[in-house]
Every structure is written in C-alpha cells, then in structure tokens.
LOMAR-381940 format. One record per residue (C-alpha): x, y, z. Coordinates in steps of 0.2 Angstrom, whole numbers, padded with zeros to 4 digits, always signed. Layout:
REM LOMAR-381940
XYZ
...
***
This chain:
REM LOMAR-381940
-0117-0003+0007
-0113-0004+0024
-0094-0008+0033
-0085-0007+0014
-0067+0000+0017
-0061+0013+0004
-0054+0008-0010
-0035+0011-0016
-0032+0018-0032
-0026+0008-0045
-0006+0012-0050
+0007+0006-0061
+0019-0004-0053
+0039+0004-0058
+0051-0007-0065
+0067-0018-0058
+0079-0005-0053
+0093-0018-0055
+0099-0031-0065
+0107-0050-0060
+0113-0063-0070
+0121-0080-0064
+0134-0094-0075
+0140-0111-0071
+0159-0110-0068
+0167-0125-0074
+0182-0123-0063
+0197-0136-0063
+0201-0145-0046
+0218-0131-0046
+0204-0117-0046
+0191-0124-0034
+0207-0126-0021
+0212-0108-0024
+0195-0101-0023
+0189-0112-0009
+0208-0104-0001
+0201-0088-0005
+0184-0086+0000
+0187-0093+0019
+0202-0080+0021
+0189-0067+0015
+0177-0074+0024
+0187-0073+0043
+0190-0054+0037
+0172-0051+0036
+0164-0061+0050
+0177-0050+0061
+0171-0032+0054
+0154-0037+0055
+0156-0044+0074
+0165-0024+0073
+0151-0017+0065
+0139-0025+0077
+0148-0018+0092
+0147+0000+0087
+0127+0000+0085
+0120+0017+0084
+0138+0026+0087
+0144+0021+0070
+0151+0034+0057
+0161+0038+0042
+0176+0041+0054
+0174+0024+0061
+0170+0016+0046
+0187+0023+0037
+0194+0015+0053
+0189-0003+0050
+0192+0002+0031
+0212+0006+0034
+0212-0010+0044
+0207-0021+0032
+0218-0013+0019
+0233-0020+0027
+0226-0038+0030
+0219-0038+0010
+0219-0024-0001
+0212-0007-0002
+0197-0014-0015
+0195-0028-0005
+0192-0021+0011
+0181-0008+0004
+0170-0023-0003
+0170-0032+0014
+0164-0016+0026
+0154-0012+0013
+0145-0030+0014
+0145-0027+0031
+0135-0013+0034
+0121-0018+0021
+0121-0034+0032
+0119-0025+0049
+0106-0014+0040
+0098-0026+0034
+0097-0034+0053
+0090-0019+0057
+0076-0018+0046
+0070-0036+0051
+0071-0031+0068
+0060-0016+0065
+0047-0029+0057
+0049-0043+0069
+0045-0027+0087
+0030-0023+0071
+0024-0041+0073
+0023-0044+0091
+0015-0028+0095
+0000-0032+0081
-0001-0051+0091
-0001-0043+0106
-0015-0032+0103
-0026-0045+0091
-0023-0058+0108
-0028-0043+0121
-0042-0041+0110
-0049-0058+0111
-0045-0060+0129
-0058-0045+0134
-0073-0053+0124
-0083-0066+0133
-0080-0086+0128
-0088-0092+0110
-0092-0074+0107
-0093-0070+0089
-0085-0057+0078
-0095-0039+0073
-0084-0033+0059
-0095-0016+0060
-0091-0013+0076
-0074-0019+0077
-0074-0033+0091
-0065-0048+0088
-0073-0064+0092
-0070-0073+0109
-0059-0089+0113
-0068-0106+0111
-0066-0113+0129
-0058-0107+0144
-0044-0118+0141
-0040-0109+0127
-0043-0094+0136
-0030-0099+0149
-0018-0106+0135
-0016-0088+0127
-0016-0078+0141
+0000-0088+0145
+0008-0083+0128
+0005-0065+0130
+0015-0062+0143
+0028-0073+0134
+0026-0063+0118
+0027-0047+0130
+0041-0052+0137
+0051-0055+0119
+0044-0037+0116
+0052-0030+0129
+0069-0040+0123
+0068-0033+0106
+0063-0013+0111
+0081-0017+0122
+0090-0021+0108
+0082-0008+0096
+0085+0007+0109
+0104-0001+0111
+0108-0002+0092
+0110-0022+0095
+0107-0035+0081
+0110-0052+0081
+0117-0058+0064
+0124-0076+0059
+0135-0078+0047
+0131-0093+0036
+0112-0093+0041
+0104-0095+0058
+0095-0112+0050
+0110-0120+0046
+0117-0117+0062
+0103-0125+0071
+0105-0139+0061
+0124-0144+0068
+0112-0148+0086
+0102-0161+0074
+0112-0168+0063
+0104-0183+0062
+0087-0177+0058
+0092-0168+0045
+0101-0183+0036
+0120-0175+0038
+0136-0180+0046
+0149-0168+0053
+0157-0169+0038
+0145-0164+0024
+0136-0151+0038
+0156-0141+0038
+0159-0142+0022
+0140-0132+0020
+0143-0120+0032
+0161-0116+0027
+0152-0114+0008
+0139-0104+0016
+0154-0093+0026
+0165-0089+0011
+0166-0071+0005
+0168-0070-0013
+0162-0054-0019
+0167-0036-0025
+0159-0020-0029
+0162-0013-0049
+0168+0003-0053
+0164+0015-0066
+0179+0020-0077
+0191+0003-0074
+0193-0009-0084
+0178-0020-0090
+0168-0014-0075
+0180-0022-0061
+0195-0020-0055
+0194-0034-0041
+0185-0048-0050
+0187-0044-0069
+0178-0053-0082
+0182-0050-0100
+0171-0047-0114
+0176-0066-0120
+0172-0075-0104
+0189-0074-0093
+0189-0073-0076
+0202-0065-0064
+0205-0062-0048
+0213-0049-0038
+0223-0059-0026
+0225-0052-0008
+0246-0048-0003
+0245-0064+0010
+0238-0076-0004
+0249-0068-0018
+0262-0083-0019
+0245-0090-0027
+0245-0078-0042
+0247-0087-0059
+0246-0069-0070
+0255-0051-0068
+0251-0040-0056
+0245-0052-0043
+0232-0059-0051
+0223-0077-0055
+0216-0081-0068
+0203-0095-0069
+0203-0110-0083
+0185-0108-0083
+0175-0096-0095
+0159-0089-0093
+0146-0085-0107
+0130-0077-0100
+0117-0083-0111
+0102-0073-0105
+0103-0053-0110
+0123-0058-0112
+0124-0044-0125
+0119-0030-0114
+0131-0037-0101
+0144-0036-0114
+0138-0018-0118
+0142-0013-0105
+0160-0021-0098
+0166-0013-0114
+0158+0003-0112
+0172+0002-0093
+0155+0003-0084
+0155-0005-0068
+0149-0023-0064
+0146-0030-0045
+0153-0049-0048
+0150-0063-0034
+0156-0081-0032
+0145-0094-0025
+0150-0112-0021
+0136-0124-0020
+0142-0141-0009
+0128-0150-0013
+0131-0152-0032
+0151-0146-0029
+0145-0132-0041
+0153-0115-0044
+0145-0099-0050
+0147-0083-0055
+0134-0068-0053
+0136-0051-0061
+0122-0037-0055
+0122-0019-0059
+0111-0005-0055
+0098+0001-0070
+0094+0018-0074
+0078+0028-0067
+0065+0024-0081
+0050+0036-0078
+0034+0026-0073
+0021+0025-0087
+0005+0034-0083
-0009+0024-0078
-0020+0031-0093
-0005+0026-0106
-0003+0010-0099
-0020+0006-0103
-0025+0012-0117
-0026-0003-0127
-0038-0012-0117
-0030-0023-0101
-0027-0041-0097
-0035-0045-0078
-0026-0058-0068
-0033-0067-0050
-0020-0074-0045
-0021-0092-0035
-0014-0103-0024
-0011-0116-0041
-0015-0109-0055
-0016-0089-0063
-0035-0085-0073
-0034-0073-0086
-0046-0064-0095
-0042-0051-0109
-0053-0034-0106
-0054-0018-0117
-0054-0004-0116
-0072-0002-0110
-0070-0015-0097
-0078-0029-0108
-0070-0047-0107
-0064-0054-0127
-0061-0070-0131
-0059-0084-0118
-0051-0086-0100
-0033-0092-0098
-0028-0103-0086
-0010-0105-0082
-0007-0121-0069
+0007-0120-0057
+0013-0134-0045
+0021-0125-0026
+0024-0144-0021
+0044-0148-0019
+0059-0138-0019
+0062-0121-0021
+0072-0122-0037
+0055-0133-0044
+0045-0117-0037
+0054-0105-0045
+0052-0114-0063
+0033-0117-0058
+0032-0099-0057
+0044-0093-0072
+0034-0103-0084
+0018-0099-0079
+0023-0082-0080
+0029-0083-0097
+0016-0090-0105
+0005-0075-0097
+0015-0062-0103
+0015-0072-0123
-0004-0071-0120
-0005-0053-0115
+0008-0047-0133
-0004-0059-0142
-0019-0051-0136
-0011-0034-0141
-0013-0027-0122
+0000-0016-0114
-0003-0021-0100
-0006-0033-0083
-0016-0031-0069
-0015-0040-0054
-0020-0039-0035
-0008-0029-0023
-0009-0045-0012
+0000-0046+0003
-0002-0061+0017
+0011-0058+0030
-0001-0053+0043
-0015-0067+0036
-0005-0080+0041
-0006-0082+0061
-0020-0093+0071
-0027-0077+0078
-0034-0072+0063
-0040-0087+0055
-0044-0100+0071
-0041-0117+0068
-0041-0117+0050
-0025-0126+0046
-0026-0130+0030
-0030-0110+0024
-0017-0103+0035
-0005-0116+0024
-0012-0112+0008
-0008-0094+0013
+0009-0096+0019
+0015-0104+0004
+0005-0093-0007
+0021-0083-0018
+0015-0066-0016
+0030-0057-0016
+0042-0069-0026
+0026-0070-0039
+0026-0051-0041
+0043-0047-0041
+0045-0061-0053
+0031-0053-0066
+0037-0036-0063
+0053-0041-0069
+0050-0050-0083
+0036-0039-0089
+0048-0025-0089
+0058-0035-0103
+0045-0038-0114
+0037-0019-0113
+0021-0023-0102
+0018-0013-0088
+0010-0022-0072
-0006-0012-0063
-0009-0015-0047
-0027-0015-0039
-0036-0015-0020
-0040-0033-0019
-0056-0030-0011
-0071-0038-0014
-0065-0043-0031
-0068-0063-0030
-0086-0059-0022
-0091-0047-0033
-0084-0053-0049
-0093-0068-0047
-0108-0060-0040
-0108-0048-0059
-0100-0060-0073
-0099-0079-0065
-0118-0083-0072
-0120-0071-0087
-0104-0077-0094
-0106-0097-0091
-0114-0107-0107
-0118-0123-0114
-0101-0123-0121
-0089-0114-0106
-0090-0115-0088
-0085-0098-0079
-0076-0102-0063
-0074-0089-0047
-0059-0085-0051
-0060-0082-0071
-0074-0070-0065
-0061-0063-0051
-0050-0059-0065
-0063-0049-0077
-0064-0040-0059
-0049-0034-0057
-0045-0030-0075
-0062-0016-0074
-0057-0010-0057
-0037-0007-0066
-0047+0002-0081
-0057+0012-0070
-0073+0006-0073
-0089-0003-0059
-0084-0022-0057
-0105-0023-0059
-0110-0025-0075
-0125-0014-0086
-0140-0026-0090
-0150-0025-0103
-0166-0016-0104
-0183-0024-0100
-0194-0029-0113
-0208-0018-0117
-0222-0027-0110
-0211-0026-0093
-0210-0015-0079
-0197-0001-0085
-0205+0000-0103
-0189+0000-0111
-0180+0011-0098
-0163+0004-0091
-0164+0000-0075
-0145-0005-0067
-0137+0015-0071
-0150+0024-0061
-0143+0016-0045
-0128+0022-0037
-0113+0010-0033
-0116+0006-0015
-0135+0004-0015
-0139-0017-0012
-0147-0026-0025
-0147-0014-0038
-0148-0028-0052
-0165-0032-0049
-0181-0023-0053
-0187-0009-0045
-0198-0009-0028
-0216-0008-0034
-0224+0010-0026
-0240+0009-0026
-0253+0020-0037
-0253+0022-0057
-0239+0024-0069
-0247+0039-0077
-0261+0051-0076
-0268+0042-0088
-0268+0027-0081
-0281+0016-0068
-0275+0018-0049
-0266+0003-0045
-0276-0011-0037
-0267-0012-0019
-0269+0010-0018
-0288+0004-0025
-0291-0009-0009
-0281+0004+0004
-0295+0019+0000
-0310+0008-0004
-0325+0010+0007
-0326-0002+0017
-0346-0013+0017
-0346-0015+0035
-0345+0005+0039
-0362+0010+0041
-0358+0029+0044
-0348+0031+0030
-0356+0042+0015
-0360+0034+0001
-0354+0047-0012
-0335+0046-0003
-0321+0044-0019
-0304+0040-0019
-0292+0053-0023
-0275+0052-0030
-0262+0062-0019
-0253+0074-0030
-0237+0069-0022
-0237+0052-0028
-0238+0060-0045
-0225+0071-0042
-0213+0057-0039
-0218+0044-0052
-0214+0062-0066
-0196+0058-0057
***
C-alpha cells in the first residue's frame, strides 16, 4: 500500500533505574519551627549558588565548582554544601535541557506555519506528496503570518541565550510567582501566597553515601524510624543531641517495599533523603530515593514466550485482550475505566488503580508480559496540526503518556512483567478493519479499541495484525485453496476473493463464457469464414497452472 511509513521494531522497555519512597512526618510544633528555621537558611544558601552557577554558563568547571563548594562549607557544612552545588547544577542542567526542547519547538512551528503560509487558501492536505494544507481565510492567513515573526523573534532570543550558556531558572516555580500578580484570581491573600512560596523555596535535602552510617551522614534515618539531622555551625545552638545534631519526635515507617529500604540503611548503603513541607494541609514528609542496580534487559523473544497481553491505551479507560503465543486473542476483553477529571493527586490514583488491576489480569492470564503503544503527543498538541479541533487537541493534552508509561514500567517491574513497546501505526484502523467484525457475537460486542488491543499485542509477537480466513467452501471459487496467505502484506484488499481472469480453470474445463462472447463470430460479419474457431492462448494456461 501506498504512503505507509516503516514500521519500528518492537523492544522491551528497561526497567526504573531508581527507587523513591515518601512517609507522613508527624512532626511536633518544636520540630516544624526548627525545620521551617532550617530549610529557609538552606534555602538562601542555595538560591545564591544557583544565581553563581547561572552566572558562569558555559565557563563552568570542577576548579570553580570546588570554589563555590569551599564557600558553602564555611556558611554550612562540608556535607551540606556539597548537597547544595550539587542541587545546583542538576538544576541548571536541567534548565538547559528544556531550553534545548523549547529552541526544538519553535523551529518545528515555524516551519509547519511557513509551510502553510506558501500553499494557496482552503487548499487541502497530500500526505503523498508532503504539502500541508492551506489557511482557511485570508484573515487567517494575515493572523499567522503575524505570529511568525513573533515566534522568529523568541527564536532568535533563545539561540542568544543557548550560544551565551544563559538560563532562566526560578526558584520556587515560575507558576507560583506569576501568581503573586493575581492573587485574587487565584483565591489567595499575601499571606497564604508567602507561606507557599517560602514552603516551595526551602532546601531540605542531602545526598547518601555508601559506607556511613545507615546510608546518611547529613539526614540519618535509623532502621526503627528516627530522624536526625545534621545541623549547620550557625544553627547549632538548635541541636538537642551530640555532635550537633537534632533529632526529630517524629518516626517514620515506610510501608511500601519498607523491608528493602531497611536492607539496605543497615547494609551502610547510601540513601538520598528529602524533606517537603506541604502548606496547604500543614503536612510534612520524608522521601528516601536510591539508585538501582543495572539489570540486563529481557530479550524480546524471552519476554514473550508465554503468549502476551495487548493494551490500546485511551483517553478514559485501557482495553485488554490476552494473545498467545500465535497471535490468537483468549478469553474476553478487559476494560480498565479511569477518570483524568480533578486534581493531580485524584489522577495519579485513577492511573495507579487502573494499572493494578491490568498487571493482576496479565499474572492471572499467566503472560509475561505487556504490550503497549510507544505513544508520544508533544508535538500532536498545537492548532497547526489539528485546526480547529478543540476538543481533540484537549483530549490529547491531557492524555497521560508519559506519567501512564512510566507508571506501568515501574510497577510492572515489581511484579516480574516486562513492558513491549510497539510503532503505534495503523494499529486502531487495522485492528478494527481485521478482528472488529469477526470477533463481535450475539453475546459480546467488539469495540475499536478491544480490536486495537488484539493489534498491538500481534504486532509485539511478531505476527501480521490481518488475520488468516478460512478456506472457501468446495463449491466456491478457490476449491478448497486458502486464499488470504497468497497475498503479500501490502497488497489492498487482500481479504477478499480473487479477481476473476477470464478463460477455464483447467484444461479440462469449457472456456469461460465472457473469453466465449470476446472470440465468437460475430452474425453481422459477412466476410468472416464460417469454419473460424476459438482457440485458447497457451499463455492463459500457463498462468492458471500458477
């Protein structure tokens, strides 16, 4: 078929390199005062490297980086300061890297809106030859040729920035900071807006280290749950234990792979520990993160060798469908309801559950493994690319790609099932056009998307998304013969019955009537001898033996 793209191989998707756990600390009000003290100190220590980091740009190197290090050390502590420039330069990194994407962006715009600026008005799109279609109205037309030069000009910012080693970081969140200028809208006083963005400024966090005790020499938290902290020397008239240290009334007790945790704090191997203040609920938390081992990726052929469960994944709801190894769908289609309506926490849970419940399927099933569309919307999102269709540009916005992936691919990982990845292409047309109507009965209605899902569980497995019909009857045209495995994958309509080709099936058989009526003598031609026959070319026979 004509203007299909190629198709990417299917892979298995590695594992979470990393590992992050958060508990509820039930501070007292003495606690939350010293750690509120803390955090803001700690926090003025680090928006003044980072504005140090930010002025170096490009020319930054381990010499000046040992600088800013030794400076911190007499403000804090050695270990504290190495947590801070640390923190630091992952930030600016960070900046950079959306600064990369954002130039990536406005170049693609640019070129999708020249594009469409060069084609005539209301002219349509020819995917074959690679035109984009043409502005409805010429007050469109004027409207975007206005917002090119403005999205040139932003360009032309950004590539100044990037050549300079420029970034522009906020501390605390650009969004909240836009939010002092409209404080009303947003349903906030002064007040409770500085309080947020003092939470949001607060640097309470400290790099582990292998061979200390429990993991941590900065932030310690014991195997039974007590927290202390290693107080800097202007905040050590604070300390309420030895060694300048503060120990917290609260205890944690990580209740989600808590014993691995513990593992590991008493094997003295290092923990990264953060502390997180939450104003809206006057909440405090505790997050411990570590870095996993390399675990070598499963081979595709390993992950699925006891057959696959194919997931299309939707913009409220997942459809399942259970395939073996052969490619053939067993038992009946699962459909796992989500709801991306309120806020993110509600989201998150939405997609948590529904996600559970697949991967309790999939070990029921007895599949290894998952296969799911590498999906990705970032550049499906603008009105370039989808006109005036608001409500799909929405549903696309909102649709949880990325937080859906990495969610499966980490929770998959800890009940042994390995996640496949496949070219999304073609799979909801061509599932439904293969397996919508032969699966649907009396008794079950096959959707688009439970056909979708038997799609990309074959094309995981290797196998044609059509499916292999079965042979004609006797008394039909094939005699028996299959029909669907003697066309190739890209030939159209290959379901269907042969083209008739005029002329007998055998040389036994009659001639056909139509290669009768094409050589019969005609009644009107007088000069035509009457003993003329009708001859059957050899190369007609030839072909049919074929």
């Amino acid at each position: 078929m004509g203007g299909l793209r190629e198709l990417a191989a299917s892979f298995v998707v590695p594992g979470p390199a990393g590992v992050a756990l958060r508990d509820r600390l039930r501070v007292s009000e003495a606690d939350a005062a010293v750690l509120a003290e803390l955090g803001v100190f700690l926090g003025s220590l680090a928006a003044g490297d980072l504005a140090e980091r930010s002025r170096q740009g490009l020319a930054h190197d381990a010499a000046s980086w040992a600088v800013r290090k030794r400076e911190l050390t007499g403000k804090s502590s050695a270990r504290w300061a190495g947590s801070i420039t640390k923190g630091s330069h992952d930030q600016w990194a960070l900046a950079r890297r959306g600064q990369a994407a954002h130039m990536a962006w406005l170049r693609g715009q640019i070129a999708l809106i020249e594009a469409r600026l060069a084609r005539p008005l209301g002219a349509r799109a020819d995917k074959r030859e690679g035109l984009a279609r043409g502005y409805a109205s010429r007050g469109e037309w004027h409207a975007k040729s206005r917002r090119l030069h403005t999205l040139k000009d932003r360009l032309a910012v950004v590539e100044a920035d990037w050549k300079a080693g420029r970034v522009h970081v906020v501390r605390g969140g650009k969004r909240l900071a836009r939010v002092r200028h409209h404080l009303a809208a947003a349903g906030l006083d002064e007040a409770a807006w500085r309080q947020r963005w003092r939470a949001e400024r607060m640097f309470l966090a400290a790099d582990g280290e292998s061979g200390k005790r429990f993991g941590n020499e900065t932030l310690r938290v014991t195997d039974t749950g007590r927290v202390s902290i290693r107080l800097p020397a202007p905040l050590a008239h604070l300390a309420n234990a030895p060694h300048g240290r503060y120990v917290l009334d609260a205890t944690v007790a990580f209740q989600h792979r808590g014993q691995e945790w513990r593992d590991r704090i008493i094997a003295h191997r290092a923990v990264a520990y953060r502390i997180h203040h939450d104003p809206l609920s006057g909440r405090w938390y505790l997050t411990a993160s570590w870095q996993r081992a390399a675990v070598p990726v499963l081979s595709l052929e390993a992950a699925l060798a006891q057959g696959v469960v194919g997931v299309d994944m939707n913009d409220d709801h997942l459809a399942a469908w259970h395939l073996d190894v052969h490619g053939n769908p067993i038992g009946e289609p699962r459909r796992y309801f989500y709801d991306l309506t309120g806020t993110a926490a509600h989201r998150d849970a939405q997609i948590r559950h529904a996600l559970t419940r697949l991967l309790h399927h999939t070990q029921r099933c007895g599949a290894a493994a998952i296969a799911i569309e590498d999906l990705d919307f970032i550049d499906g999102t603008s009105r370039e690319k989808h006109g005036r269709n608001k409500r799909f540009r929405r549903l696309l916005s909102r649709f949880p790609t990325a937080k859906l992936r990495a969610r499966l691919v980490s929770m998959a990982a800890e009940q042994n099932v390995a996640v496949v990845a496949v070219d999304p292409a073609y799979t909801s047309r061509w599932g439904a056009q293969h397996w919508q109507k032969p699966l649907t009965t009396k008794t079950r209605k096959t959707s688009r998307h439970d056909a979708a899902s038997i799609a990309v569980g074959r094309r995981a497995l290797g196998h044609p998304i059509r499916r292999r019909m079965t042979p004609p009857h006797v008394d039909q045209s094939d005699r028996g013969g299959h029909r669907t495995i003697q066309a190739g994958p890209d030939t159209r309509r290959r379901e269907e019955t042969r083209p008739r080709i005029p002329g007998p099936r055998a040389r036994s058989g009659p001639p056909d009537a139509e290669r009768k009526r094409a050589t019969r003598t005609s009644n009107t031609v007088r000069d035509v001898r009457s003993d003329q026959a009708w001859v059957q070319d050899p190369l007609l026979l030839i072909d049919e033996e074929r």
